[in-house]
VEXMAR-810053 format. One line per 8 residues: number of its first residue (from 1); their letters; for each residue x, y, z of C-alpha. Coordinates in pm, whole numbers, m for minus. Layout:
NUM> A> X/Y/Z | ...
//
This chain:
1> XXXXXXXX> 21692/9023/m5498 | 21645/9023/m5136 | 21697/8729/m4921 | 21301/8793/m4772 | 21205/8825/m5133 | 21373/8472/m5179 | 21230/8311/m4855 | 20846/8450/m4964
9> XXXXXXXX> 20885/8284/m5314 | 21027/7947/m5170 | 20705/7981/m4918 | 20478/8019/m5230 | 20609/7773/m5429 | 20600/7503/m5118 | 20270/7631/m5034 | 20149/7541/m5417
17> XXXXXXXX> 20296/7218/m5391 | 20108/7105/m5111 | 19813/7282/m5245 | 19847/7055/m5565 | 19912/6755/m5394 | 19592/6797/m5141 | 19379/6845/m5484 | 19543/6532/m5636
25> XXXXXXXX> 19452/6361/m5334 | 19089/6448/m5310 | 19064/6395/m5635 | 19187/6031/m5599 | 18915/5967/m5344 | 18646/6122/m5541 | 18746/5920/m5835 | 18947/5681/m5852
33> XXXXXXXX> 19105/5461/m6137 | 18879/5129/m6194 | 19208/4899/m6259 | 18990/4573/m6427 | 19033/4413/m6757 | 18706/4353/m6960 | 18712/4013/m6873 | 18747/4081/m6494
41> XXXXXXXX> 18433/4333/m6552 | 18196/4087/m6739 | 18319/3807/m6446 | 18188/4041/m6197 | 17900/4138/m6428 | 17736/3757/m6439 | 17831/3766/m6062 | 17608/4025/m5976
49> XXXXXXXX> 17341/3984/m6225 | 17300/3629/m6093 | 17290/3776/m5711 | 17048/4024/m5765 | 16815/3769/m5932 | 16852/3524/m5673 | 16825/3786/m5405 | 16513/3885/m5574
57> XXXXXXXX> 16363/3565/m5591 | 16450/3486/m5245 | 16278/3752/m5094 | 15958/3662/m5269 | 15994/3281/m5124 | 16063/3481/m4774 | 15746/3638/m4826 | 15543/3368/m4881
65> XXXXXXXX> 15691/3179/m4608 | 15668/3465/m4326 | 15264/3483/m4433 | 15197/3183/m4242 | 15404/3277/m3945 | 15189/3392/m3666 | 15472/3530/m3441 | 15512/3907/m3524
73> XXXXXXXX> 15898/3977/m3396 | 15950/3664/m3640 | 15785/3851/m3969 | 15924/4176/m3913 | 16291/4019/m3854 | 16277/3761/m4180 | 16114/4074/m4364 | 16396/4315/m4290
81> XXXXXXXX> 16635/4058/m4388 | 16476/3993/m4719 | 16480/4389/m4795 | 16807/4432/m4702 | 16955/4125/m4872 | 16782/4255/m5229 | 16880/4644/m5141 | 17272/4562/m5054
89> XXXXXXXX> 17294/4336/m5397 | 17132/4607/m5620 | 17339/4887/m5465 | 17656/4643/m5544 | 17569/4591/m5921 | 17493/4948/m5995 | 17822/5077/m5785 | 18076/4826/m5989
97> XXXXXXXX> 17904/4820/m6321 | 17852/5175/m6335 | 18078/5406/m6531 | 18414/5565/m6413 | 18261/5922/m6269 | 18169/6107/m5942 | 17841/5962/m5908 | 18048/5604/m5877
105> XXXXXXXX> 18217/5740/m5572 | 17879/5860/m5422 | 17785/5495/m5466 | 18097/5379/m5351 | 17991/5496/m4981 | 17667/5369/m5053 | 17794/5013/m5159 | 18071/4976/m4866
113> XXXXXXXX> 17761/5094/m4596 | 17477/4832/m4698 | 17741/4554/m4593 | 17634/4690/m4228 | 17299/4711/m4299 | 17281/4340/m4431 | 17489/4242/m4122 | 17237/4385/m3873
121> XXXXXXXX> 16965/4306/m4047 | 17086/3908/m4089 | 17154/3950/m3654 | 16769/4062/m3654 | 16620/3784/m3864 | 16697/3552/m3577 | 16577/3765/m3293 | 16218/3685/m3291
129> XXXXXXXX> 16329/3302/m3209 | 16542/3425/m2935 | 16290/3739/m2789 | 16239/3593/m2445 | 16671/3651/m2397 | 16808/3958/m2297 | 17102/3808/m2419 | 17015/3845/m2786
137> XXXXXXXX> 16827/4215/m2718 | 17115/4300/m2620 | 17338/4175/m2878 | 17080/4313/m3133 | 17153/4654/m3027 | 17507/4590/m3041 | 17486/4453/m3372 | 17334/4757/m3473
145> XXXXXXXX> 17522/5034/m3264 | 17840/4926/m3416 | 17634/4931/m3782 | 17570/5280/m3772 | 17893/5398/m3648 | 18016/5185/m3962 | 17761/5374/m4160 | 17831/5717/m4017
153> XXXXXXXX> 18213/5660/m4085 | 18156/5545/m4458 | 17930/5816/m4564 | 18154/6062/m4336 | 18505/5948/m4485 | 18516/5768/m4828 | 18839/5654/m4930 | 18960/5649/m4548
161> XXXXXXXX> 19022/5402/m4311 | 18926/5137/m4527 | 19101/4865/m4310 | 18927/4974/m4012 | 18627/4950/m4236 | 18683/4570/m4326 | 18801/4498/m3964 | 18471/4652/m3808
169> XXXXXXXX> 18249/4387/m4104 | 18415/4090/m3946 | 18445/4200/m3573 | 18069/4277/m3598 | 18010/3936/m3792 | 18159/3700/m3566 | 18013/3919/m3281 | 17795/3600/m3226
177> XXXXXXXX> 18043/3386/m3071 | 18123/3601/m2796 | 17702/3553/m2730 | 17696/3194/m2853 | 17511/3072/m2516 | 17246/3320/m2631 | 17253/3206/m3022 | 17299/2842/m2931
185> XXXXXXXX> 16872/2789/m2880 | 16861/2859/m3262 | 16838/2515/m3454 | 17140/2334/m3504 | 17120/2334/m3898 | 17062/2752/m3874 | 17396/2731/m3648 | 17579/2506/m3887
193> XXXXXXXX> 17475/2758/m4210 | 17557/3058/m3974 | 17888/2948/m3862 | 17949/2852/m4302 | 17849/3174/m4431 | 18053/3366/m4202 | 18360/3098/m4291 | 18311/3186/m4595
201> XXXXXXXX> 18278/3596/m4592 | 18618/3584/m4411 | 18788/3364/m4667 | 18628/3600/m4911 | 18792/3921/m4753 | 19124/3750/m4875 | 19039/3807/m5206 | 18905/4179/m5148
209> XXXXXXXX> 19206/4268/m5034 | 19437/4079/m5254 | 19382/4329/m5527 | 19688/4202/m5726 | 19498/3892/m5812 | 19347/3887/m6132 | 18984/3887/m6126 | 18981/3932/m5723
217> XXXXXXXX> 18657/4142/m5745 | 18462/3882/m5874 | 18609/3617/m5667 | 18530/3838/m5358 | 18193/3863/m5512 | 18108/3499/m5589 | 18204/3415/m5244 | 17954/3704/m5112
225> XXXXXXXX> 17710/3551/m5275 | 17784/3164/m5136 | 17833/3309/m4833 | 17464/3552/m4837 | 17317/3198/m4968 | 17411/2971/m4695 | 17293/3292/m4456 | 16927/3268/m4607
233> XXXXXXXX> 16924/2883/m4583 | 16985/2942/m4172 | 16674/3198/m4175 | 16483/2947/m4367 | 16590/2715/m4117 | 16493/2871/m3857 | 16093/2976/m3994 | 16100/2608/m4023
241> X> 16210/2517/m3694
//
């Protein structure tokens, strides 16, 4: 045997290593292992099942409430909240209760890129009280700028850069502060509920990421839904102001 005839095989065989390795790899972002317990599944199954029905319901109240308002910017802002609140729920519960496959991963992107979506779309509920400030126009496209990009990169690269994922939520969050003069004509109570929820989606990302925790999904979940709940008290709040 040659030593080229050597060096070629030793090429091949490296070759199929990495080869393997890339597929195991892709095949770990297309489907993943779902490491939960029953118990940690059924947690997170009330969890959801109780946000989508609250979600639900509070979009109806919404509805109501927005019929009376005469302002226009003020309907169309409390009615793209309400949608987007009852879509990024219902994309949530199917996503984690549905069964270990591909289409789970499809929904995975899905899932991970309504979280933008509800965070724009909470930014836009309050715009029609603040319409008059270029301040807040310009935060609103911002808001939303940085929601797409989070979007794009989602549906563009699941599995990937999930950090920069999580860091992007809260930087575009708390995005407020750095306009609080702007924010700050909202009423205090929608300020006070606005500056909980967001306390309280943070806290929550401690548990999303702590994914040695037992029952950290639903934890994460519950405080989602505390945190969504104090975030539709401040848009009630403000209707009302």
């Amino acid at each position: 045997m040659t030593v080229s005839s050597t060096s070629s095989r030793a090429r091949k065989c490296v070759s199929s290593a990495a080869n393997a390795a890339q597929s195991r790899r892709r095949a770990a972002h297309e489907c993943p292992a779902w490491p939960y317990e029953p118990a940690e599944i059924t947690a997170d199954l009330f969890v959801h099942m109780l946000s989508v029905t609250l979600a639900s319901a509070g979009f109806v109240v919404l509805a109501l409430l927005v019929s009376r308002v005469v302002n226009p910017w003020e309907v169309a802002g409390a009615l793209v909240y309400g949608i987007s609140l009852v879509v990024t729920f219902t994309v949530s519960a199917v996503y984690n209760l549905w069964p270990i496959s591909k289409a789970k991963w499809i929904l995975r992107r899905v899932d991970h890129s309504a979280i933008y979506l509800l965070i724009a779309a909470t930014y836009t509920s309050f715009i029609g009280h603040l319409r008059e400030s270029r301040g807040a126009l310009a935060l609103l496209v911002i808001v939303w700028s940085s929601s797409v990009f989070g979007i794009a990169l989602k549906l563009r690269y699941p599995g990937r850069f999930d950090r920069l994922a999580v860091g992007l939520y809260l930087l575009i969050g708390w995005s407020g502060v750095v306009a609080y003069e702007t924010i700050a004509a909202l009423p205090p109570w929608t300020l006070c509920l606005l500056g909980l929820g967001g306390v309280l989606y943070t806290a929550g990302v401690l548990f999303h990421v702590s994914e040695e925790v037992r029952f950290h999904n639903a934890i994460w979940h519950a405080f989602v839904l505390v945190a969504a709940t104090c975030h539709y008290g401040a848009v009630l709040a403000a209707l009302g102001a």
